[in-house]
Backbone as ProteinMPNN parsed JSONL, in Angstrom:
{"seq_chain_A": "XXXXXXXXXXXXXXXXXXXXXXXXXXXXXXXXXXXXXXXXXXXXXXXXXXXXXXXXXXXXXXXXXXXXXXXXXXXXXXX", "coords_chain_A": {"N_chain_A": [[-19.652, -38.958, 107.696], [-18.872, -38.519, 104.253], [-19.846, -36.999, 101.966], [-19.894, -37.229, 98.423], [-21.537, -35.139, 95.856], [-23.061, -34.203, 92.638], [-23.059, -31.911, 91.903], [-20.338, -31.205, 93.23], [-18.748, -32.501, 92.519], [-17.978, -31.714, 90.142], [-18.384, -29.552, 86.81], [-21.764, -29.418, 85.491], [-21.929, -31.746, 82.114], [-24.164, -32.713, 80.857], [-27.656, -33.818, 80.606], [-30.36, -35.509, 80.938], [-33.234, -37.263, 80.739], [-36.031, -39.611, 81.001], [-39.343, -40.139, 80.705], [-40.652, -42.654, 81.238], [-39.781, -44.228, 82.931], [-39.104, -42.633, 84.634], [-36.44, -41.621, 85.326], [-33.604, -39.789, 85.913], [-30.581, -38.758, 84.574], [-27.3, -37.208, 85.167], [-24.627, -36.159, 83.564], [-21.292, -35.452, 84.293], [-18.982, -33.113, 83.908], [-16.491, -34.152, 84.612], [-16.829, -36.893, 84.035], [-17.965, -38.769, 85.046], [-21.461, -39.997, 85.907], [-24.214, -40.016, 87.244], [-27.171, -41.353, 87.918], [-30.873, -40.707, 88.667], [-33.834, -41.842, 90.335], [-37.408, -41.965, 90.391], [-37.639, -39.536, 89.335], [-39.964, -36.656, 89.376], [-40.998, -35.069, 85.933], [-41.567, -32.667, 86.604], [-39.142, -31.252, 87.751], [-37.278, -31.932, 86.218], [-37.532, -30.198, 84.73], [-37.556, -28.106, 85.679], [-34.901, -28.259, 85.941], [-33.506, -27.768, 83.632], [-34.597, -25.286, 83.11], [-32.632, -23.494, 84.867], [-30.883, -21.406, 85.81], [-28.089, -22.15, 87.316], [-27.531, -25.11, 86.738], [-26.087, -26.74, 88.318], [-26.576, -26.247, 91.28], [-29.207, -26.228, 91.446], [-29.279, -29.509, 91.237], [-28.054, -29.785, 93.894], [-29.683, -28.801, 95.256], [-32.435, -29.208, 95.182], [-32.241, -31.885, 93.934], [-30.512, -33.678, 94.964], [-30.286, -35.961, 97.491], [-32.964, -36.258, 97.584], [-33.647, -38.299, 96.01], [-33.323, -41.494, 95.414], [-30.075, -42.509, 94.291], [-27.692, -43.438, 91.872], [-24.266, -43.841, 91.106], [-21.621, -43.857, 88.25], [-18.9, -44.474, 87.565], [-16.612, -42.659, 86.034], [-15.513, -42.892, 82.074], [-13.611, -43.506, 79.604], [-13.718, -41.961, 76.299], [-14.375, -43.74, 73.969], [-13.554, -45.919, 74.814], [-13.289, -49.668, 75.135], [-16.108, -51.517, 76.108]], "CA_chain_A": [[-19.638, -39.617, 106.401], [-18.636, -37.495, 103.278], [-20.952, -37.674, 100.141], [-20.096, -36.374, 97.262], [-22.789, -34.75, 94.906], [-22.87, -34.119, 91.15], [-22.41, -30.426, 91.364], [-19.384, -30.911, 93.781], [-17.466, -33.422, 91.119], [-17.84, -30.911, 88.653], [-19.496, -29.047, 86.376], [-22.424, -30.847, 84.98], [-21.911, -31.647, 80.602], [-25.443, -32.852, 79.984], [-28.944, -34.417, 81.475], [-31.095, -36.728, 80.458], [-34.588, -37.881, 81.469], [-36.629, -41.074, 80.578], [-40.298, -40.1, 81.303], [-41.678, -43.333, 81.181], [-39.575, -44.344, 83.904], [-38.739, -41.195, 85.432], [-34.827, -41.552, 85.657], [-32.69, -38.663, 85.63], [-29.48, -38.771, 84.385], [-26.432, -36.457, 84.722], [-22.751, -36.234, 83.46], [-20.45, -34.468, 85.186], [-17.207, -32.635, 83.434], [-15.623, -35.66, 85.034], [-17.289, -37.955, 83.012], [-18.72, -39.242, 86.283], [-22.799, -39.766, 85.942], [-25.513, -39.957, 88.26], [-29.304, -41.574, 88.017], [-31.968, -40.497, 89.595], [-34.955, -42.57, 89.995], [-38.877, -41.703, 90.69], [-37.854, -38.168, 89.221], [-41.42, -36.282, 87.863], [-40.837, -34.31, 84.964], [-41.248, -31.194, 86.773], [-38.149, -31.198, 88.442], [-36.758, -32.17, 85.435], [-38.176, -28.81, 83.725], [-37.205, -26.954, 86.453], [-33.746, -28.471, 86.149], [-33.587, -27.082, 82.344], [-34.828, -23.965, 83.192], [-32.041, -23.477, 86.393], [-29.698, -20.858, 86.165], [-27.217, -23.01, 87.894], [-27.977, -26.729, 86.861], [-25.263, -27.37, 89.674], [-27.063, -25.777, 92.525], [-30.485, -27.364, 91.277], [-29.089, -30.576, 91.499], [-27.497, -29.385, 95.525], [-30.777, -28.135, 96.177], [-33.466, -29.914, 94.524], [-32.394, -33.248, 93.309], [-29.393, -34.4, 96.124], [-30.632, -36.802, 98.775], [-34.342, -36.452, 97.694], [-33.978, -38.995, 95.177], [-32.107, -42.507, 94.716], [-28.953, -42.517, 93.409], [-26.617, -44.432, 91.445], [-23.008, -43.336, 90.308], [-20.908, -44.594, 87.23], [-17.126, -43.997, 87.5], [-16.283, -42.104, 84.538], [-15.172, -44.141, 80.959], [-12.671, -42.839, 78.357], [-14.208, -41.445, 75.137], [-13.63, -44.716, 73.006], [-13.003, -47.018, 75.427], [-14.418, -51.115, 74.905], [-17.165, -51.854, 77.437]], "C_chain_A": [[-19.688, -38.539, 105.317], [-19.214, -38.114, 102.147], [-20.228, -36.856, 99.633], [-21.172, -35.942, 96.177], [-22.293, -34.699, 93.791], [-22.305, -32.862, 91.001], [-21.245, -30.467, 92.547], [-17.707, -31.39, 93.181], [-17.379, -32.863, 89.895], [-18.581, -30.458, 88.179], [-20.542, -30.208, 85.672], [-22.585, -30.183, 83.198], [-22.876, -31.581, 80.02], [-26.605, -33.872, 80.788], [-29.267, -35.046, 80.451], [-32.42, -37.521, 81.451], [-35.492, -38.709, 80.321], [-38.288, -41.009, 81.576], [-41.307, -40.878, 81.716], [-41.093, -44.145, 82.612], [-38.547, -43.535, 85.007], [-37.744, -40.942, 86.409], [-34.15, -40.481, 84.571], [-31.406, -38.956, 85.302], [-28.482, -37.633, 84.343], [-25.506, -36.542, 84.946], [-22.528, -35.395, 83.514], [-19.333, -33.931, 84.137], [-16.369, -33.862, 83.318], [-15.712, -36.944, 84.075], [-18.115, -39.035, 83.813], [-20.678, -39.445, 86.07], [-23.304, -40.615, 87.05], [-26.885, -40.303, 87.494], [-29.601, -41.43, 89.241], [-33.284, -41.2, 89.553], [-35.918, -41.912, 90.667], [-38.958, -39.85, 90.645], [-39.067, -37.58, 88.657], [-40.563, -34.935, 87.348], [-40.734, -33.475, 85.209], [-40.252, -30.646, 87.248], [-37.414, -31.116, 87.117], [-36.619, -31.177, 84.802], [-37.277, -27.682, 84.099], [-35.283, -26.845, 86.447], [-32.661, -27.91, 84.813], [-33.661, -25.67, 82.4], [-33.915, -23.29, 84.246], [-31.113, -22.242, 85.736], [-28.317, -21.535, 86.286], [-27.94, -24.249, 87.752], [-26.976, -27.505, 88.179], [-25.724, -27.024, 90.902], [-28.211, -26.551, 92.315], [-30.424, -29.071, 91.597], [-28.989, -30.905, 92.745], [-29.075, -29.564, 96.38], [-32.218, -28.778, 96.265], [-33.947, -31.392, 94.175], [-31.713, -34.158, 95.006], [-30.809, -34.897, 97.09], [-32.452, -36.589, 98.612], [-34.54, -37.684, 96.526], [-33.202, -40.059, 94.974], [-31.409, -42.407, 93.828], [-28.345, -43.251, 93.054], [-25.557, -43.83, 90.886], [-22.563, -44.344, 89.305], [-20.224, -44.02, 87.155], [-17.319, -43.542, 85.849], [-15.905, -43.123, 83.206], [-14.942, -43.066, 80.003], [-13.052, -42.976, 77.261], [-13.313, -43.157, 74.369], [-13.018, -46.464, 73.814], [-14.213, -48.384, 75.411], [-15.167, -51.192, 76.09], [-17.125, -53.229, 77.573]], "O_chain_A": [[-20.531, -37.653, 105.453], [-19.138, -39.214, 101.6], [-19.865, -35.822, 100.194], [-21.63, -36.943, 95.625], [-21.129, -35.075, 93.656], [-21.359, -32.592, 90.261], [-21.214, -29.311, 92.969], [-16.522, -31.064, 93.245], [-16.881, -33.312, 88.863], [-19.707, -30.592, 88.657], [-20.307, -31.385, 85.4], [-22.989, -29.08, 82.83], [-23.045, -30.887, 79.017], [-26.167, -34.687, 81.6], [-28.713, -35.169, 79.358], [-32.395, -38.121, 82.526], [-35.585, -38.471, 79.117], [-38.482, -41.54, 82.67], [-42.361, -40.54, 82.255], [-41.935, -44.659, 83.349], [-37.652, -43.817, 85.803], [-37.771, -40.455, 87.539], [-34.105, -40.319, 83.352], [-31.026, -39.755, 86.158], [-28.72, -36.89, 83.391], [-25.064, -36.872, 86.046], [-23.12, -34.422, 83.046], [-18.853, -34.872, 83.506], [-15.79, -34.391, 82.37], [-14.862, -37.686, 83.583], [-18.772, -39.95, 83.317], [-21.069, -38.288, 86.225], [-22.848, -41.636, 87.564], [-27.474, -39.61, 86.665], [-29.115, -41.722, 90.334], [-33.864, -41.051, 88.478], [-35.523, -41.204, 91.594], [-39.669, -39.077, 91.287], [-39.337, -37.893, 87.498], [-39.841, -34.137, 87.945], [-39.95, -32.813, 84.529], [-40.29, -29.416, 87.258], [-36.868, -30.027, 86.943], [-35.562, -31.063, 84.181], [-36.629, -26.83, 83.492], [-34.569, -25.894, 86.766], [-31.452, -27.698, 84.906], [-32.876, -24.933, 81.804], [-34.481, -22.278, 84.662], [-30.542, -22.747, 84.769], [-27.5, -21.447, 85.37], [-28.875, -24.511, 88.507], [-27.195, -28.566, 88.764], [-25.143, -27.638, 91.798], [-28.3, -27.587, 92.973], [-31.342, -29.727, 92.089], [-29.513, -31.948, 93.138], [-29.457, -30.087, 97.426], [-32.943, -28.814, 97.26], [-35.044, -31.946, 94.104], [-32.279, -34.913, 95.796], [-31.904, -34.366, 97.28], [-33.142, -36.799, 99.609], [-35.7, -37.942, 96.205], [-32.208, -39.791, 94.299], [-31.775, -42.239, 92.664], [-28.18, -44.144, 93.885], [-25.906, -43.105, 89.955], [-22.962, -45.507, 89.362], [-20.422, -42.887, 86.715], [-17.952, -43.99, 84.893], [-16.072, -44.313, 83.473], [-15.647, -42.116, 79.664], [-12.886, -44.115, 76.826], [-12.127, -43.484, 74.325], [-12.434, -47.498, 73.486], [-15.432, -48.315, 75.575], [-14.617, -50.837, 77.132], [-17.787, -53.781, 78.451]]}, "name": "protein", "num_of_chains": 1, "seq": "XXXXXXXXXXXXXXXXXXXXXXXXXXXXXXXXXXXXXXXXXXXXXXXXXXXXXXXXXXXXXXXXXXXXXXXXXXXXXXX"}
């Protein structure tokens, strides 16, 4: 079975964390995003502070944390 990850769909544009219910968010190049749920903050820190936010994600976030994807959506497009 072939997963794909966040840092394999691209570079990642921008994060996002919600500390009160400690979901991660990140968009891809692609336009592709990812949540993460029951992330703590320190990960989150650590994910800021990374060198590579695409390896942190590989290494750190992947498969330790529920995921949800959202197909990409065109700058401007009606929801």
């Amino acid at each position: 079975m072939s997963r794909q990850s966040a840092g394999r769909s691209g570079a990642i544009r921008s994060v996002g964390y919600d500390p009160t219910t400690k979901a991660l968010l990140v968009i891809c190049e692609s336009a592709d995003a990812y949540r993460y749920a029951g992330v703590p903050k320190e990960v989150y820190d650590g994910l800021l502070a990374a060198p590579s936010r695409e390896q942190f994600v590989r290494e750190s976030i992947e498969g330790r944390y529920p995921r949800e994807k959202y197909p990409c959506m065109m700058v401007g497009e009606d929801v």
